[in-house]
N, C-alpha and C positions, 0 to 999 in steps of 0.2 A: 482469806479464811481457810484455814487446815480443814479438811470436812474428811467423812468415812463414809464407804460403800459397803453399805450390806449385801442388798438385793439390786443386783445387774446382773441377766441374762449375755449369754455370747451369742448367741445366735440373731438375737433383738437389737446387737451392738456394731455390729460390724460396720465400720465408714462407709458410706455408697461406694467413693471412690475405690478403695482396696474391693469391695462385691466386683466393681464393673471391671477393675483390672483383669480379675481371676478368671471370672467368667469368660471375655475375652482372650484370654491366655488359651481357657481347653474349649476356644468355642461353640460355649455355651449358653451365651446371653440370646434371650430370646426378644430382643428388642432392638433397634439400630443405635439411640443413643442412650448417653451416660443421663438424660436428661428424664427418658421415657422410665429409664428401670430405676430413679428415683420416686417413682410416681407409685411402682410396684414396691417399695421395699420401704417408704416413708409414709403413714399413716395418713390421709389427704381430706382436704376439708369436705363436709357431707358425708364421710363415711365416720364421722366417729360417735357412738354409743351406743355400738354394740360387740361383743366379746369376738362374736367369729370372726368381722371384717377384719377385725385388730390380730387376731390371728391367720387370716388368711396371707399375712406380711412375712408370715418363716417362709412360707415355700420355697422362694427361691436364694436364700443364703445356703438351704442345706443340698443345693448342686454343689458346692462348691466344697463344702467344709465334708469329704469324703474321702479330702489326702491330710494327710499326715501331716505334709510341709505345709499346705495350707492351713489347717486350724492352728500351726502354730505361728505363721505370719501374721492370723487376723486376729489374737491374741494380745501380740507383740501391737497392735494397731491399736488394739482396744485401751490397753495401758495407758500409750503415747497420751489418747486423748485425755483419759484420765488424771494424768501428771496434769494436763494443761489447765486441767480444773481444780487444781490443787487439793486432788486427793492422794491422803498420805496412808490409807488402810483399803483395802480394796477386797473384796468378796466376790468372785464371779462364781454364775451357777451356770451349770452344764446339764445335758442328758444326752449322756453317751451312746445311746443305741441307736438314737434316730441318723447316727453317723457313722452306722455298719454299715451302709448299702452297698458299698462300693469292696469291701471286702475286709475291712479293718475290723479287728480284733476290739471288744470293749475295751482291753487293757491298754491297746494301740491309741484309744480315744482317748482314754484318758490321761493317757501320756504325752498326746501331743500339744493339750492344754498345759499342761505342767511343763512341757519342753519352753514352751511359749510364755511362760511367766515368769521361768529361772532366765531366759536371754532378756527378759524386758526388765528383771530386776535388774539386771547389770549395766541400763542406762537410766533409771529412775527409781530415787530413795522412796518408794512404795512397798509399805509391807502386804503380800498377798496369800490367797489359798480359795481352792477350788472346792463346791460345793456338789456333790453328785444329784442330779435329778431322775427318777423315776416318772414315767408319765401313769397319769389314775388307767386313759382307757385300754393302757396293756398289762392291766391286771396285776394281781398281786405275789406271783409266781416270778416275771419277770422282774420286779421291786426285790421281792428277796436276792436274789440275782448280782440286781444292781449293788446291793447294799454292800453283798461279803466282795464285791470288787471295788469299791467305794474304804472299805476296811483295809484291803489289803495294799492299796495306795494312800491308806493313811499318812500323813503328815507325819505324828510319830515313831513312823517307819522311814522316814528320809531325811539325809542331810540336809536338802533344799525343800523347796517348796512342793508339799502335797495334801490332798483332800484332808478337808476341814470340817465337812458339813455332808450331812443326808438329806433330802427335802421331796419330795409330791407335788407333783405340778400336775395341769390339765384338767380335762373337764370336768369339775364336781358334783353337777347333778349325776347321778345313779353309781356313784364310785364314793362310796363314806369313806370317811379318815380311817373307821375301825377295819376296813379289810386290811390296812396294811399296817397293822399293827406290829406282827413277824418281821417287816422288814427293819422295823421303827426299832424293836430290839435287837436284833442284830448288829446297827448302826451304834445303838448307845454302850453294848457289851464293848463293840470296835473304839468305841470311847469319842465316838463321833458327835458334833452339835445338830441337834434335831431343830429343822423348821419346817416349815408346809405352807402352803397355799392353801387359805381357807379363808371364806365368810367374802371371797370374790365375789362369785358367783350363785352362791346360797347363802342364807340364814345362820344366826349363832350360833344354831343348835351344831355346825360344820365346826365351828371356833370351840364350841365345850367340850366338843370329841376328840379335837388334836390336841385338848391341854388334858384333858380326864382319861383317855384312851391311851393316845401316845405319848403324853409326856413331853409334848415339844418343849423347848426353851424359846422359840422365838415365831409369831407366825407373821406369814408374808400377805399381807394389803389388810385383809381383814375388818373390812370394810363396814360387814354387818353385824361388828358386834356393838354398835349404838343402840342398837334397836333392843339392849338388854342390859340394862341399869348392874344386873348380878354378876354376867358376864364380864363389865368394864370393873366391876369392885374386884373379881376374883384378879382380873390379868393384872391389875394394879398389886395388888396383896401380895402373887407370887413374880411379881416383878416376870412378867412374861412379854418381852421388847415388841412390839409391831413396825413391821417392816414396812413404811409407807411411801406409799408412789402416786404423787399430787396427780401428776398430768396424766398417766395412763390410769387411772383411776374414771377420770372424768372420759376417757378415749373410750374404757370398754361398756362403761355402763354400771359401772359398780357404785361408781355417785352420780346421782343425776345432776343435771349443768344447774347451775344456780342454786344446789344446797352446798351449805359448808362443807367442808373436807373432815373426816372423823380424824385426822390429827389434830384438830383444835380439842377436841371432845376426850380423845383418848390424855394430850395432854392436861387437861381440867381435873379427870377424875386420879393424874399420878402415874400414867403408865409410860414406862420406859418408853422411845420413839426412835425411830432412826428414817434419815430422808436419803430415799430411793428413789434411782433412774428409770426401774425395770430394763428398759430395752431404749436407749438413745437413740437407734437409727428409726427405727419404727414410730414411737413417739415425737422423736425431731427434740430430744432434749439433751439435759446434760446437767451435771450435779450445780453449776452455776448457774442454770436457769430454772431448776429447781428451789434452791434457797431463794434467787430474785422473786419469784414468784409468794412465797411464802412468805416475805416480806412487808407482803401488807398487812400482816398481821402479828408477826414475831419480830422483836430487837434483833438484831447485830449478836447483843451478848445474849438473847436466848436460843438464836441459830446456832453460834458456837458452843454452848452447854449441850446441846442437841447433842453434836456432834463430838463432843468430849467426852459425854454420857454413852453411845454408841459404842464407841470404843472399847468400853469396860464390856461390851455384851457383844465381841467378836468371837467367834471361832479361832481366830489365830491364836494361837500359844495362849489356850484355858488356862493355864497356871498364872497369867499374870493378869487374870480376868478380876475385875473389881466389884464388889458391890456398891453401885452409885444409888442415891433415893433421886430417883426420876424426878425434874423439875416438872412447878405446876404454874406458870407464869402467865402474869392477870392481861390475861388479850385483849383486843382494844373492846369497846363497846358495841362497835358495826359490825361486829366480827359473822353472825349471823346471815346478813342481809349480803355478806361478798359469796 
């Protein structure tokens, strides 16, 4: 099955193996074995359903991803895997700042993701593009920031492969969609695709903000906009895609274990869908075990329309962006009780 990646993180993605190389390389791992710092970097049973432990998993890829050569090997890794799961569009999202420390330049950052996608295009027919991330708790001074360097490694700006996407990640409580509104247009003047992280970790009233406020096109999990019949009618009507991510959905807390997944719900009411990894290393997934998963409830040919649908609502090359009518395909009957 062909499939698209919307929403995958690089930081969240990175193969244990390639983390324990690096680390070991500028000795740096703070563990003896490959064994111990998978236990640190892959999401583990008992801690999952809550957002911070699941976050507490970046810590230690961003040792490593401070050089240049490195975030573009683990790039080049990320692909690989990618290929293996037979994705043929691919979207990674980045936040370039938390990969200053060590002295690199945001421009250097974001370069060395794009270094890293133009060498892995040249061994895998994956169409790709990078997505800039701004995080909420560093304000909305640094987002505008991000955004006009996010623009200025536009995609439209280069022969090969370059940024696609603006997006807001990070903690949602006390950070609303509307502070960073300036940065949101800035991004859309830059002719950039707007998504967000919203309705994770709060309420729809987070989902009305980034479609009424910012004008997003696409938002990422979006979890709590069931809990709003108007909400799902509107994202339906303006065909506004949700970015979904089965397994770290259930990991952070954003669905509780044993209620369905709002991609059944989101597909019922018509709204465009796309099936996301978020972060494979951390979650312990991969777009293959994501569709398997999803299959206790969707066809073969309604996973592939899924994913065929998706496609029409990438960032890559907007001019050959479609409008598809979101399928609404009749789920099994148990579909609640899984």
């Amino acid at each position: 099955m062909k499939k698209v990646e919307l929403h995958q993180h690089v930081d969240g993605s990175i193969p244990v193996d390639m983390t324990w190389r690096l680390m070991k390389k500028h000795r740096l791992h703070p563990v003896a074995t490959k064994r111990e710092m998978e236990r640190l970097l892959v999401l583990q049973e008992g801690e999952e359903g809550a957002l911070l432990r699941y976050l507490d998993k970046f810590h230690y890829p961003q040792w490593i991803t401070q050089f240049y050569e490195n975030i573009a090997r683990v790039v080049v890794a990320i692909v690989e895997e990618a290929h293996q799961n037979n994705v043929t569009l691919l979207e990674l999202r980045y936040a370039p700042i938390i990969h200053t420390y060590a002295g690199l330049t945001l421009r250097q950052t974001i370069s060395a993701v794009l270094t890293g996608m133009n060498r892995a295009k040249k061994k895998y027919p994956i169409e790709m593009g990078l997505i800039v991330i701004a995080m909420r708790q560093q304000g909305p001074h640094i987002a505008r920031i991000l955004a006009r360097q996010a623009v200025s490694e536009a995609q439209h700006f280069h022969e090969r492969t370059g940024v696609i996407g603006f997006d807001v990640a990070g903690a949602e409580r006390g950070n609303p969609a509307r502070l960073f509104k300036e940065s949101f247009e800035i991004a859309r003047v830059g002719k950039l695709g707007l998504t967000i992280h919203a309705g994770e970790d709060e309420g729809p009233e987070a989902i009305w903000e980034a479609v009424d406020v910012l004008g997003v096109h696409r938002i990422g999990h979006g979890c709590s906009a069931v809990k709003d019949k108007s909400l799902l009618r509107r994202l339906a009507k303006d065909k506004v895609l949700v970015e979904c991510c089965f397994t770290s959905n259930y990991q952070t807390g954003a669905v509780a274990f044993g209620a369905p997944h709002p991609i059944l719900t989101f597909l019922e009411y018509g709204i465009p869908v796309a099936i996301c990894t978020d972060n494979t290393t951390v979650s312990n997934t991969s777009q293959n075990k994501e569709n398997q998963k999803l299959s206790q409830w969707l066809s073969k040919e309604q996973l592939l329309t899924i994913h065929e649908q998706a496609r029409g609502f990438s960032f890559i090359r907007p001019e050959r962006r479609m409008n598809l009518r979101p399928i609404n395909p009749k789920l099994a009957d148990n579909r609640r009780g899984k």
